[in-house]
Backbone as XML, in Angstrom:
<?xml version="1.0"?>
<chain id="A" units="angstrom">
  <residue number="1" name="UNK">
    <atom name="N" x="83.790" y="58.816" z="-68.196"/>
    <atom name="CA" x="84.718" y="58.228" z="-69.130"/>
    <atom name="C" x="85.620" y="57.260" z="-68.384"/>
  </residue>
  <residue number="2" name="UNK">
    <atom name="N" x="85.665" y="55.655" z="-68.831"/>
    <atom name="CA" x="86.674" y="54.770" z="-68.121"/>
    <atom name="C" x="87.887" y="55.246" z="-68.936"/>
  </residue>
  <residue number="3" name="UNK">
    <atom name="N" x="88.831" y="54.592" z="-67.578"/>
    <atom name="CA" x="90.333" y="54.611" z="-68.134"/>
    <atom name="C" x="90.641" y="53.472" z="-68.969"/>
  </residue>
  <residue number="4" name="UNK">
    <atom name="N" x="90.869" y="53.801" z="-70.386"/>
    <atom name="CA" x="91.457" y="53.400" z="-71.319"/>
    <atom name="C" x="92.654" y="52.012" z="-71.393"/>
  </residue>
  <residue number="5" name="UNK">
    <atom name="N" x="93.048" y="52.873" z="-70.527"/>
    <atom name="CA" x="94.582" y="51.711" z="-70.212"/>
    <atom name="C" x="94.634" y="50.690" z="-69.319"/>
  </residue>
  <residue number="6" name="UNK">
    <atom name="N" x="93.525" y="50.441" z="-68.566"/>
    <atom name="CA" x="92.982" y="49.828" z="-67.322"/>
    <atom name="C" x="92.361" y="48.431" z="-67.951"/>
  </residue>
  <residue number="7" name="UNK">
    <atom name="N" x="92.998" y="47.423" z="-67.891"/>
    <atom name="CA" x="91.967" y="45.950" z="-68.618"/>
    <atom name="C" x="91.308" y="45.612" z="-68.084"/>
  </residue>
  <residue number="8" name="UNK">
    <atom name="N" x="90.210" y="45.468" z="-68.404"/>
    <atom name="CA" x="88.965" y="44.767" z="-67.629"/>
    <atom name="C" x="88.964" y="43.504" z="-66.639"/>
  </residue>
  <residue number="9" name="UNK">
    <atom name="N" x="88.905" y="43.532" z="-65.498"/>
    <atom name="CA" x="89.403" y="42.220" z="-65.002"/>
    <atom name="C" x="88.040" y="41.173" z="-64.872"/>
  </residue>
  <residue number="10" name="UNK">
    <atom name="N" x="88.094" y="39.850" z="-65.138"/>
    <atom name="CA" x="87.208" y="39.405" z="-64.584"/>
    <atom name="C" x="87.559" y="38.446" z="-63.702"/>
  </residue>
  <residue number="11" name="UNK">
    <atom name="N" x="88.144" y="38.551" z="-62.664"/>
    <atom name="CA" x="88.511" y="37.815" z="-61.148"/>
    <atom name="C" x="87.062" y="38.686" z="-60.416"/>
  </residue>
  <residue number="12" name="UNK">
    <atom name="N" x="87.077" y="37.453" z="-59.353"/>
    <atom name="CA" x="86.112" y="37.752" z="-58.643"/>
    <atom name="C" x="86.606" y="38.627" z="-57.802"/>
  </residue>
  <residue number="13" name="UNK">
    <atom name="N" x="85.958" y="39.520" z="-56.951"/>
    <atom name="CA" x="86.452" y="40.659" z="-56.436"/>
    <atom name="C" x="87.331" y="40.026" z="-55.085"/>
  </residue>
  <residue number="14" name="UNK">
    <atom name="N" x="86.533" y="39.074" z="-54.330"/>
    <atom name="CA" x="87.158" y="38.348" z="-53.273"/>
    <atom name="C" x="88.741" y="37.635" z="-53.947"/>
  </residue>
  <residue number="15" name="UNK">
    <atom name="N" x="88.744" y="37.399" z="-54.433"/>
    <atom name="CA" x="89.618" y="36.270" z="-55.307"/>
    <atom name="C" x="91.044" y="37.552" z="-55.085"/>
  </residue>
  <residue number="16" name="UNK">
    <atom name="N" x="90.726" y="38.623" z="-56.407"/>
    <atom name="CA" x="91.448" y="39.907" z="-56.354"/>
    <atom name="C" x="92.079" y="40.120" z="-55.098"/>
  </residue>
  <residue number="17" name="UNK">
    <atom name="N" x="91.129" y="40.510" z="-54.094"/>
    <atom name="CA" x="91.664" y="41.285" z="-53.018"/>
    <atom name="C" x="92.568" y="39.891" z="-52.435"/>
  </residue>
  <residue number="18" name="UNK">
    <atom name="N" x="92.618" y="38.806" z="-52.247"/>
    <atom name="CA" x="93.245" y="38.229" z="-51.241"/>
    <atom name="C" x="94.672" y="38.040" z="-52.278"/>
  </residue>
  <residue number="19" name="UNK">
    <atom name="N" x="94.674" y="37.931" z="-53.432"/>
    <atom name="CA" x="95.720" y="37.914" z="-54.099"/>
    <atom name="C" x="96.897" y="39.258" z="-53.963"/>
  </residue>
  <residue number="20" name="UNK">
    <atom name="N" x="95.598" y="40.531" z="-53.752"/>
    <atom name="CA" x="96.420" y="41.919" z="-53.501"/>
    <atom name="C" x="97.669" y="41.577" z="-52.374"/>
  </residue>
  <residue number="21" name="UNK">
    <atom name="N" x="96.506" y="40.659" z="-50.866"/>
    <atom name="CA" x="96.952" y="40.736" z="-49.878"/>
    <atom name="C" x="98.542" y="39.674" z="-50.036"/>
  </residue>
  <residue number="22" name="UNK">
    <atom name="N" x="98.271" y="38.714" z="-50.920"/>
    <atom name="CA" x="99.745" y="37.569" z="-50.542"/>
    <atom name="C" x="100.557" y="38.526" z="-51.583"/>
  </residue>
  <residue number="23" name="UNK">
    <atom name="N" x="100.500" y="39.311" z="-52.347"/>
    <atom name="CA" x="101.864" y="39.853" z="-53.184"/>
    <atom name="C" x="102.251" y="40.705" z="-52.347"/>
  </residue>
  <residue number="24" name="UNK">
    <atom name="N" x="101.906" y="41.790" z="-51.204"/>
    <atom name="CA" x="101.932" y="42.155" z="-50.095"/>
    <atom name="C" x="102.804" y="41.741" z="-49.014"/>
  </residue>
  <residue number="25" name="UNK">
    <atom name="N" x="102.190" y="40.163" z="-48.869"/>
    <atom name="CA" x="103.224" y="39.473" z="-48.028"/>
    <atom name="C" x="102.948" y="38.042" z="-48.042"/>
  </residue>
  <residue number="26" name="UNK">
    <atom name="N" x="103.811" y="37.790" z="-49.333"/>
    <atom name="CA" x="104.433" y="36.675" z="-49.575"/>
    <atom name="C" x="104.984" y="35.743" z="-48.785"/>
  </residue>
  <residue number="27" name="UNK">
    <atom name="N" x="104.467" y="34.108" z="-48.867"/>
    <atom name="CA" x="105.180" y="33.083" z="-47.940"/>
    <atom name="C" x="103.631" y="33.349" z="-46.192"/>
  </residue>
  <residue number="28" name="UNK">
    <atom name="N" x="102.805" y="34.035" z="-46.189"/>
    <atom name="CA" x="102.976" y="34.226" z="-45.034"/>
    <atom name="C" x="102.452" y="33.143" z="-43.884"/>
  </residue>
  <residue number="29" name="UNK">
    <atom name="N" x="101.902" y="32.004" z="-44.789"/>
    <atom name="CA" x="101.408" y="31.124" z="-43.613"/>
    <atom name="C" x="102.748" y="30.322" z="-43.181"/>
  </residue>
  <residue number="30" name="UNK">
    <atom name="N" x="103.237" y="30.042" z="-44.571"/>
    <atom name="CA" x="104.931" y="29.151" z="-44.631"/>
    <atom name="C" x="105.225" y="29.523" z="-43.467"/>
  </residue>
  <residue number="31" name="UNK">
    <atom name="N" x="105.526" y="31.193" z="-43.242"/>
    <atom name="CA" x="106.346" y="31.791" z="-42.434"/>
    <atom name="C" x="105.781" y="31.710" z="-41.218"/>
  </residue>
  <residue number="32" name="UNK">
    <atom name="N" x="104.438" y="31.574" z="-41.132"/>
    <atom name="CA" x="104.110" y="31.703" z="-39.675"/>
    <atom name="C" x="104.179" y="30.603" z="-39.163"/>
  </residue>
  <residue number="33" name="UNK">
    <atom name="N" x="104.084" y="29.558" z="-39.791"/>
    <atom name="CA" x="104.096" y="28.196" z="-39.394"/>
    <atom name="C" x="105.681" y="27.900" z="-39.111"/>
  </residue>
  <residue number="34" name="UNK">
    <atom name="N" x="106.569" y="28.237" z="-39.703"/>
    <atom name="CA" x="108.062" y="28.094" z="-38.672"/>
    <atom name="C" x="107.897" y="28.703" z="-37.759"/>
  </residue>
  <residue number="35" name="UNK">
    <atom name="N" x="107.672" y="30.045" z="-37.462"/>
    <atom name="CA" x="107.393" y="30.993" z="-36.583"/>
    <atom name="C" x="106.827" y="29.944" z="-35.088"/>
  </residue>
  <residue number="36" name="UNK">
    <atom name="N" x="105.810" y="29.364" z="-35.717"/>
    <atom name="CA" x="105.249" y="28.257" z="-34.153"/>
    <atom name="C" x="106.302" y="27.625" z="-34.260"/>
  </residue>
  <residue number="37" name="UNK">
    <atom name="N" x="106.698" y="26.772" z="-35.492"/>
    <atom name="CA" x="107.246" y="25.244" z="-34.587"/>
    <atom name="C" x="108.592" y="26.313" z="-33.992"/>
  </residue>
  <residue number="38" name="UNK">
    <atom name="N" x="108.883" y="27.108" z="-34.373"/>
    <atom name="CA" x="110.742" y="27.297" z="-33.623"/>
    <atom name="C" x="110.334" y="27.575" z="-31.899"/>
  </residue>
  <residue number="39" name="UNK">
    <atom name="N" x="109.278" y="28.387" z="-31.790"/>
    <atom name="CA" x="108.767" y="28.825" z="-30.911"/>
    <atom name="C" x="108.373" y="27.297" z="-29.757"/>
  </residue>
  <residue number="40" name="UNK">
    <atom name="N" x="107.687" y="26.808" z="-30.114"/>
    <atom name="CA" x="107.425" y="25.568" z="-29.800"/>
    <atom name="C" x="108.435" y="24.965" z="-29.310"/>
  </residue>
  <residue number="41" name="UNK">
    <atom name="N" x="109.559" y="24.674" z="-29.827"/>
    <atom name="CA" x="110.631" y="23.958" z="-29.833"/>
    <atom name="C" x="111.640" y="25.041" z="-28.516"/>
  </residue>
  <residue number="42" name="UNK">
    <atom name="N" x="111.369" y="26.265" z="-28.653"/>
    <atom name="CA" x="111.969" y="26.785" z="-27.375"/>
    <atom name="C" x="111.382" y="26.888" z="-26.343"/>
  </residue>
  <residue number="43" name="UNK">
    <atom name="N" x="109.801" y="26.847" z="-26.249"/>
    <atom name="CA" x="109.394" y="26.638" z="-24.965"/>
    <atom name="C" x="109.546" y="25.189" z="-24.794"/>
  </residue>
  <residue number="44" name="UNK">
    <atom name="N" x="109.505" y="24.040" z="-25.527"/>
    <atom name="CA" x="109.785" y="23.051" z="-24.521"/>
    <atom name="C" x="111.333" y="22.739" z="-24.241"/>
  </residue>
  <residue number="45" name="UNK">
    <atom name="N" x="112.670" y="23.114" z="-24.770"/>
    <atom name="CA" x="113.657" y="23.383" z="-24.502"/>
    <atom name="C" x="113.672" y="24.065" z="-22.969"/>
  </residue>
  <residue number="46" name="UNK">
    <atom name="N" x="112.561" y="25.437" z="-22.875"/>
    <atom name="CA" x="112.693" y="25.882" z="-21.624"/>
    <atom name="C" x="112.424" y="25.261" z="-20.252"/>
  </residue>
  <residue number="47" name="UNK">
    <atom name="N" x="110.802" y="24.319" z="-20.979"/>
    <atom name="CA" x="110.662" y="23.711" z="-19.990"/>
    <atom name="C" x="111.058" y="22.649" z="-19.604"/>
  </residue>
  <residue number="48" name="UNK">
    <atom name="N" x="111.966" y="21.977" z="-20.035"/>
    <atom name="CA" x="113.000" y="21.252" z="-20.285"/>
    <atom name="C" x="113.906" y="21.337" z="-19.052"/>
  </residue>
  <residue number="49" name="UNK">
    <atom name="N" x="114.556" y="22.201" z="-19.386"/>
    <atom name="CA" x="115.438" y="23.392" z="-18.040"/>
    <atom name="C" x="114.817" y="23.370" z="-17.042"/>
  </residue>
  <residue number="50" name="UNK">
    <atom name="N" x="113.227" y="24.193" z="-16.592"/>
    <atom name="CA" x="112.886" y="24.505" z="-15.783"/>
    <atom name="C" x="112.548" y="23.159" z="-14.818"/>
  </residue>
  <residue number="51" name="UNK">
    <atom name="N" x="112.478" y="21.939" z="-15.507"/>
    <atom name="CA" x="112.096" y="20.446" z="-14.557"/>
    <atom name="C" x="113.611" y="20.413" z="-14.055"/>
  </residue>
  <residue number="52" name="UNK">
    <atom name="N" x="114.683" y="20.334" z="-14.612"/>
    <atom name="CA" x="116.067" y="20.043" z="-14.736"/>
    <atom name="C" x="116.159" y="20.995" z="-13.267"/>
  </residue>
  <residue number="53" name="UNK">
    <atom name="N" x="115.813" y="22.400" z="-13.117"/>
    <atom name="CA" x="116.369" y="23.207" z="-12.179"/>
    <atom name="C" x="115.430" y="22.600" z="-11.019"/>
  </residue>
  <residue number="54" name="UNK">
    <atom name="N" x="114.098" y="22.431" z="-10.978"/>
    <atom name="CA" x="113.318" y="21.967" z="-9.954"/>
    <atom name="C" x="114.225" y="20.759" z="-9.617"/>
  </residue>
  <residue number="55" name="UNK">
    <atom name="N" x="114.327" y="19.685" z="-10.506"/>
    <atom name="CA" x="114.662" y="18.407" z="-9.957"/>
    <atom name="C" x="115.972" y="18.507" z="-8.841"/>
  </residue>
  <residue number="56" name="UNK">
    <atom name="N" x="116.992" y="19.457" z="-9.036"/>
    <atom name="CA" x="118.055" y="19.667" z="-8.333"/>
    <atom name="C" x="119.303" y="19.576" z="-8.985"/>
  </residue>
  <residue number="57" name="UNK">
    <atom name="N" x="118.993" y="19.447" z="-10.587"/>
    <atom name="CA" x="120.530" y="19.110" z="-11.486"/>
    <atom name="C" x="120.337" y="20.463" z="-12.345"/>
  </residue>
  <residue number="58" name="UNK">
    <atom name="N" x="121.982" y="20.851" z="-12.142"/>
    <atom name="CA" x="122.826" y="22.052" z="-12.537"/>
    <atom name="C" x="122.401" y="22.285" z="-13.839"/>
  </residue>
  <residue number="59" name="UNK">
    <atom name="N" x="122.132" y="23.457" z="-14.172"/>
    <atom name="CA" x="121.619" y="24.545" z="-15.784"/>
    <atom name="C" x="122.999" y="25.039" z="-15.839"/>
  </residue>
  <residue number="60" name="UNK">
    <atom name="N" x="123.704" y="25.294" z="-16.805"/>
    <atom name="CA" x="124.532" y="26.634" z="-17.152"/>
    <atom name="C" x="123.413" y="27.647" z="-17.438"/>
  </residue>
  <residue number="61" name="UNK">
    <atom name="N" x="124.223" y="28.928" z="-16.881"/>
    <atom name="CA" x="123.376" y="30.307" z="-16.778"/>
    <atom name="C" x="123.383" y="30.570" z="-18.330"/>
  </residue>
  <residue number="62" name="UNK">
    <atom name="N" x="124.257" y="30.397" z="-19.115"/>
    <atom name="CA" x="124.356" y="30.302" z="-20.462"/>
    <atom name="C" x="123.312" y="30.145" z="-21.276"/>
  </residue>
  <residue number="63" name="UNK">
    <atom name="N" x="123.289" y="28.335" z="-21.195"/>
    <atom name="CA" x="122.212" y="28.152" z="-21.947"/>
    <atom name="C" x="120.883" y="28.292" z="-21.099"/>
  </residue>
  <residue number="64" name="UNK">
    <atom name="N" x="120.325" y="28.808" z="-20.148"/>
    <atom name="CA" x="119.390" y="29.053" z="-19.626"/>
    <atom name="C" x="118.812" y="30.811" z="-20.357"/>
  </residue>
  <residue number="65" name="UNK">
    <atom name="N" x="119.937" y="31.508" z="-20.620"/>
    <atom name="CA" x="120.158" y="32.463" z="-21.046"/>
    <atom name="C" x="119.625" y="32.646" z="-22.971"/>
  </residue>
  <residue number="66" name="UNK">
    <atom name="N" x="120.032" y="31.706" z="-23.220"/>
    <atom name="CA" x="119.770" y="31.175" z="-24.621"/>
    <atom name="C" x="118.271" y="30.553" z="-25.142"/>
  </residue>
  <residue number="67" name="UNK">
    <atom name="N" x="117.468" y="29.783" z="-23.842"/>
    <atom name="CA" x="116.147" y="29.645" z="-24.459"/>
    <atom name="C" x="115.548" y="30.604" z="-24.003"/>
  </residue>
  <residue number="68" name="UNK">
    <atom name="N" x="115.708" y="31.663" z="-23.079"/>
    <atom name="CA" x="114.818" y="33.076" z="-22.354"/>
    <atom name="C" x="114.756" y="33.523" z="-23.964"/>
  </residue>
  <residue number="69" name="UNK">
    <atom name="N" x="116.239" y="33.998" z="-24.105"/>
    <atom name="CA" x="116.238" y="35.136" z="-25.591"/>
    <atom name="C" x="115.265" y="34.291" z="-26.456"/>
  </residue>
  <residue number="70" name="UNK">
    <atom name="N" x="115.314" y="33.000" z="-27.288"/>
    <atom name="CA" x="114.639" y="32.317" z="-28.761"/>
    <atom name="C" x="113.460" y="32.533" z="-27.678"/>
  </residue>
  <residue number="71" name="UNK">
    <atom name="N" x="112.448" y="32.409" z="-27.200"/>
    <atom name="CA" x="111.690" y="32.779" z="-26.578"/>
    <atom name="C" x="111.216" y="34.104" z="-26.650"/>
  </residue>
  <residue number="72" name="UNK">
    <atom name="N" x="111.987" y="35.002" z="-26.298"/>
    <atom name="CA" x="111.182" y="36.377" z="-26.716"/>
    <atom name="C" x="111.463" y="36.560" z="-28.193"/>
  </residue>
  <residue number="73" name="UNK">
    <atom name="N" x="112.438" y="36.340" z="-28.299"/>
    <atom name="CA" x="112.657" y="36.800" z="-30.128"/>
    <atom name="C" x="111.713" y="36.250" z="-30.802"/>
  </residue>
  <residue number="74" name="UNK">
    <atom name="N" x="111.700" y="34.811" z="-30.549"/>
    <atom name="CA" x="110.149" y="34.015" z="-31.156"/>
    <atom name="C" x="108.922" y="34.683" z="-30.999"/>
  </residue>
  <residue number="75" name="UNK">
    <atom name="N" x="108.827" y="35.264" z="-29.515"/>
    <atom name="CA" x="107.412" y="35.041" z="-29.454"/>
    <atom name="C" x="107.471" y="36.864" z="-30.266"/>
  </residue>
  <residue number="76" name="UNK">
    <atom name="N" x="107.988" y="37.500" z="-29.975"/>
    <atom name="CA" x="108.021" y="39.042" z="-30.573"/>
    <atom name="C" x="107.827" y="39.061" z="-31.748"/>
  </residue>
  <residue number="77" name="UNK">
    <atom name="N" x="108.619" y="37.841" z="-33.201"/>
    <atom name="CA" x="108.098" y="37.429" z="-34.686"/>
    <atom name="C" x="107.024" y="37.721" z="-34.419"/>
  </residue>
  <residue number="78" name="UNK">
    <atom name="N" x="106.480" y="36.228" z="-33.967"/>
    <atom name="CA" x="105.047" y="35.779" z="-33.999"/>
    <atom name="C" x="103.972" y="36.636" z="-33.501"/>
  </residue>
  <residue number="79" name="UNK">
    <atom name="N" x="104.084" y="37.496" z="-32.641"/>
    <atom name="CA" x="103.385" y="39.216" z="-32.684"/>
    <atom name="C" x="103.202" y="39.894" z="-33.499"/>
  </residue>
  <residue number="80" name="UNK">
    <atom name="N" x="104.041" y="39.916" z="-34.091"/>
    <atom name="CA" x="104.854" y="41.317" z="-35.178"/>
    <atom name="C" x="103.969" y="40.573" z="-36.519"/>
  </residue>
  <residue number="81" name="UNK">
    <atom name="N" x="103.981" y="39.457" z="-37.003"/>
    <atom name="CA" x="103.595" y="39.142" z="-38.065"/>
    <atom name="C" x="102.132" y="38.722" z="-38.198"/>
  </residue>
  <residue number="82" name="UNK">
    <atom name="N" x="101.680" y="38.601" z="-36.500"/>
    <atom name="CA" x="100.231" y="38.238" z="-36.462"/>
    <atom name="C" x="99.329" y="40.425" z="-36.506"/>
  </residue>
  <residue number="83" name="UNK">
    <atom name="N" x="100.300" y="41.016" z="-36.405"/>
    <atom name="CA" x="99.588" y="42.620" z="-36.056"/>
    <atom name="C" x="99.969" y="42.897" z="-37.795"/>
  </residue>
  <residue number="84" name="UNK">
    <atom name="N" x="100.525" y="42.219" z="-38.837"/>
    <atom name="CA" x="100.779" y="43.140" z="-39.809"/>
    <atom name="C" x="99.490" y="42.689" z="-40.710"/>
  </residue>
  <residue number="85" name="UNK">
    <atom name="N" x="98.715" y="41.739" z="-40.342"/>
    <atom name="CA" x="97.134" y="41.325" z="-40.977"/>
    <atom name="C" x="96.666" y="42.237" z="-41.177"/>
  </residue>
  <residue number="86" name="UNK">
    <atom name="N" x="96.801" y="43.017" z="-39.757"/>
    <atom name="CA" x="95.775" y="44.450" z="-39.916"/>
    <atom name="C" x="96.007" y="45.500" z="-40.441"/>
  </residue>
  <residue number="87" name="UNK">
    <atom name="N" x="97.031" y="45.629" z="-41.403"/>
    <atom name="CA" x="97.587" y="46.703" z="-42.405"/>
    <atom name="C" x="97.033" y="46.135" z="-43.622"/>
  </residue>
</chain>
């Protein structure tokens, strides 16, 4: 006996499931795609610095301090949201 209350869908089954997956998690290429460029934008900020310290002209420990962190925080997102695919 089918369930009664259940409407018949006719989406293709592929179609269905990837739709399951974006109400799930919404935005997520949007999101991953800031996710690079910010990321992007702090490694070359870093490496930025790192020519600056080779060449022989002064970094504040500060902001040297400031692209390390957007750097891991970035790259830790961009982990975190590339491992939640597999849920």
């Amino acid at each position: 006996m089918s369930n009664s209350n259940k409407p018949e869908s006719n989406l293709d089954p592929n179609l269905r499931e990837r739709l399951l997956r974006e109400s799930k998690s919404p935005y997520r290429g949007l999101r991953r795609a800031v996710w690079i460029a910010l990321f992007g934008s702090a490694a070359l900020g870093f490496f930025i610095m790192l020519s600056n310290i080779v060449a022989g002209e002064g970094v504040s420990i500060n902001d040297l301090a400031i692209q390390i962190s957007a750097l891991m925080i970035l790259g830790f997102l961009l982990l975190k949201d590339r491992n939640k695919e597999n849920d």
